[in-house]
C-alpha positions, 0 to 999 in steps of 0.5 A: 478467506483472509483479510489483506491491508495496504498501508501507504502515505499517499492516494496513488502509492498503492497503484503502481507496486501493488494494485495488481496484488490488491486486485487479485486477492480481492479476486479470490474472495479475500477482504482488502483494505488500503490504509493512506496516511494523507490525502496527498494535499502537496501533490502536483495536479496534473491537468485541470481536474483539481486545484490546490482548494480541493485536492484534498477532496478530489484525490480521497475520491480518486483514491476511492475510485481506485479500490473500486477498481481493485474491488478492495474495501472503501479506503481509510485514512489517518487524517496526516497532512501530506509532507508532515510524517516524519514530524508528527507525533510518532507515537500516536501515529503508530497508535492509531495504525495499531488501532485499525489493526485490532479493528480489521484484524489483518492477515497480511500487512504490505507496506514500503520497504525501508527506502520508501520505493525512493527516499520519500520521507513520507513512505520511510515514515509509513515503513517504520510506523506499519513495522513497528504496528505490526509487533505492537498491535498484539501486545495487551500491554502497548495502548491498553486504553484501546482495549475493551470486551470486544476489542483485543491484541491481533496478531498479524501473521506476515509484513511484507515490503514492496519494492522495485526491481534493479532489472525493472529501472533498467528496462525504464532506461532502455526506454528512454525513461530515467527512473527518478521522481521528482520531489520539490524540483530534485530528482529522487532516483528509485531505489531497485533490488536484486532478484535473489533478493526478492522473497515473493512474486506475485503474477498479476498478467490476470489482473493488469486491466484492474490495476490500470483502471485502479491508476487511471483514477488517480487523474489529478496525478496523471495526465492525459500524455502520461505513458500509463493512459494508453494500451501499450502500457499493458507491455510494461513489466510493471503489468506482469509482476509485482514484487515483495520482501518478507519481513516479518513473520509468524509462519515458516519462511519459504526456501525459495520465491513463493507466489502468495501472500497468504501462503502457509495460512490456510484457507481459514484465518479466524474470526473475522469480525470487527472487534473494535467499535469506531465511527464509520468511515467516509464512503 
């Protein structure tokens, strides 16, 4: 089976556009991995399960709970700080993206579209950082320092975009919900697409429950009155679909919508074995 990698800024990022997905690989036998730049420390908590002292703590746990849930591997994270991204030094980021790459060698990399879903720096910053990895990681000549007997260029074979559809916004509206997220008391409005403009839509109705339970960890985030707690949240369309952008790949691209991630890989992907050697990461 294949290796699947999320990369986000944030704990929570990978629960509301690709928790359904990360589940349902999973699933199927596939080895996932969720990357978080952060541990989101400027997050707003809701309730009284964390306080600014130790969000950072609660929220790497709340993020551990999630790929519980999904059934993905103990997540893994770049020691950023939240809301710091886009003045980091860009390069050893990207290289230590590129790092983890050649360790975990993914099949598929899934990650932000070039709007961060809406306008968040953070997620622009990731966008770009997993864009650029992705080209990098297989050439010998880009961090060679990396490399040793064991640890070797990888090639990525497809990086997809998550993004959000114009027509899901809509029915938030109808709802009475404005899609917008609030950012330092500003309200940032999600960014939707068109279908024709969509490459890939993954059915998810058999793995809502599991992306549920993957969000309702993320309770620093979340509060008790939030629309996600309850079961009628299991109605939304966010439940049924989540929707991709392909963007890079090494494959042939489908003619129409295609509905795997892994399609045109096969069954086998290759050697699966860690090749880098690293410290093991927190549980």
């Amino acid at each position: 089976m294949g290796v699947l990698m999320a990369v986000v800024a944030h704990p929570d990022d990978e629960a509301f556009g690709m928790g359904g997905t990360l589940a349902r690989y999973a699933a199927e036998g596939h080895v996932v991995y969720v990357v978080s730049a952060t541990r989101g420390e400027a997050g707003q908590i809701a309730g009284e399960v964390a306080a600014p002292a130790n969000l950072p703590v609660v929220r790497e746990r709340e993020l551990g709970c999630a790929c519980r849930a999904y059934g993905a591997r103990p997540p893994m994270f770049l020691d950023y700080l939240d809301g710091q991204l886009p003045i980091v030094h860009q390069g050893q980021a990207v290289g230590k993206l590129v790092r983890l790459i050649r360790e975990l060698r993914p099949d598929v990399i899934i990650t932000f579209g070039p709007d961060g879903v809406y306008g968040h720096y953070d997620h622009i910053a990731v966008h770009r950082w997993a864009t650029i990895a992705y080209t990098l990681a297989n050439d010998p000549d880009c961090f060679p320092g990396q490399l040793d007997e064991v640890c070797q260029p990888h090639q990525v074979h497809k990086l997809y975009y998550q993004v959000l559809l114009e027509e899901e916004l809509e029915e938030w509206r109808a709802q009475g919900q404005e899609p917008v997220v609030m950012m330092d008391d500003v309200p940032f409005p999600m960014v939707g697409w068109k279908r024709s403009d969509i490459s890939t839509v993954i059915d998810i109705r058999a793995y809502a429950e599991a992306k549920r339970a993957g969000l309702l960890c993320h309770r620093s985030q979340i509060s008790d009155a939030s629309e996600w707690t309850g079961e009628e949240a299991l109605a939304s369309s966010m439940f049924r679909e989540e929707v991709y952008v392909l963007a890079r790949s090494t494959v042939e691209r489908p003619d129409g919508v295609e509905d795997d991630l892994f399609r045109g890989l096969g069954r086998n992907h290759g050697d699966r074995t860690e090749g880098c050697r690293r410290p093991p990461t927190r549980p």
